[in-house]
C-alpha positions as CSV (number, residue, x, y, z in Angstrom):
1,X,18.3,8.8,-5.3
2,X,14.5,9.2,-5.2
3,X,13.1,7.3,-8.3
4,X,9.7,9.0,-9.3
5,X,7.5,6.6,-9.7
6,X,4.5,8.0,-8.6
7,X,4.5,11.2,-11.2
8,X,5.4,13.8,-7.9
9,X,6.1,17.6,-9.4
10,X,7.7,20.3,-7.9
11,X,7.6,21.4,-5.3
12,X,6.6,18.3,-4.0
13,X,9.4,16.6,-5.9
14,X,12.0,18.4,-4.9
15,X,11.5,17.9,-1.2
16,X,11.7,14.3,-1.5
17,X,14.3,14.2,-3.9
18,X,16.1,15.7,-0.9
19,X,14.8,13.5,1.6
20,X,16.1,10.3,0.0
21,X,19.6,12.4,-0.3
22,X,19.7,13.1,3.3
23,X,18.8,9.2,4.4
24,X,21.4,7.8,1.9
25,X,23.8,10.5,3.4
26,X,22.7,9.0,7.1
27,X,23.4,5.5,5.8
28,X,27.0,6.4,4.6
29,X,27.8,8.0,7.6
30,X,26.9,5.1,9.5
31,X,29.0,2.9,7.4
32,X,31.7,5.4,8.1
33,X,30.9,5.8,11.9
34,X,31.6,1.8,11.8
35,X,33.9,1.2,9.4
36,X,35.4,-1.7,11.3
37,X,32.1,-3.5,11.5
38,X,30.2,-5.3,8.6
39,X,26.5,-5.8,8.5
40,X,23.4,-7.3,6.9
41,X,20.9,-5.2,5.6
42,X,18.0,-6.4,8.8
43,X,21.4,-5.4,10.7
44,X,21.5,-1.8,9.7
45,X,17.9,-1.3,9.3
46,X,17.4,-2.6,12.8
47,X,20.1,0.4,13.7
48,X,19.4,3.6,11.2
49,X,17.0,4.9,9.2
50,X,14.8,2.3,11.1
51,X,11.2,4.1,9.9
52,X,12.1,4.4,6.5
53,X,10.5,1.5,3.7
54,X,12.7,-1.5,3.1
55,X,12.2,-0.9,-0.6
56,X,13.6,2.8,-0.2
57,X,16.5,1.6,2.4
58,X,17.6,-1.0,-0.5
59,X,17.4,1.9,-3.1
60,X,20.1,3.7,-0.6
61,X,22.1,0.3,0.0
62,X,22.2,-0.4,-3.5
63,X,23.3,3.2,-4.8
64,X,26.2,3.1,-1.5
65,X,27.2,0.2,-3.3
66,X,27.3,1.3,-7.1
67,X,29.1,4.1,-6.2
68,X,31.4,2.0,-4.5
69,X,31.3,3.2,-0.9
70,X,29.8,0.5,0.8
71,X,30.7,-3.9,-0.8
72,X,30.0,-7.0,-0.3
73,X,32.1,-9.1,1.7
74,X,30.9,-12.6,0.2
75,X,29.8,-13.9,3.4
76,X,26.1,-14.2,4.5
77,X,24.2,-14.7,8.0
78,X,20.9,-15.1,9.2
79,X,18.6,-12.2,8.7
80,X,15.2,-11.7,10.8
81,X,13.5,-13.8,8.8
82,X,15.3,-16.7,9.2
83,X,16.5,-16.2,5.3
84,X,21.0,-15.9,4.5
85,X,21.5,-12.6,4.1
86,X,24.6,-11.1,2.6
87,X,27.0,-8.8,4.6
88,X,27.8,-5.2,3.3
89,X,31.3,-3.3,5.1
90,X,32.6,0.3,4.3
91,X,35.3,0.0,1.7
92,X,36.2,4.0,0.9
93,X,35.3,6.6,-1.4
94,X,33.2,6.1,-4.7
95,X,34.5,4.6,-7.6
């Protein structure tokens, strides 16, 4: 999802309306690559999508999650920071 917060119009618009389609794809493929594995966000970003802004990787964490292919597992570790961080895992299709 690419939220528009900067007034873009087409075509402009449209190209990175696709963009931010084509990361979150990237990021659910990951998930689905490693479905085994569970991960903090510094985790993933450290792995994919690794040039993109952390605001616009949350954006793609977040929607994974509202759609429900990606949760939270209730556990939290350490991010790079030094802050708890909570752990997402692959849990299926969307809701």
């Amino acid at each position: 999802m690419y939220y528009n917060t900067t007034g873009e119009t087409n075509p402009q618009l449209a190209l990175f309306r696709r963009k931010a389609a084509n990361d979150r794809n990237t990021l659910l493929r990951f998930f689905r690559e490693h479905a085994e594995q569970d991960f903090t966000r510094d985790e993933l970003r450290q792995q994919v999508l690794t040039d993109r802004p952390v605001s616009s990787f949350c954006a793609h964490l977040n929607a994974l999650e509202k759609l429900g292919h990606v949760e939270r597992t209730g556990d939290y570790r350490q991010g790079v920071y030094g802050r708890r961080q909570g752990v997402y895992k692959y849990c299926g299709g969307a809701k």
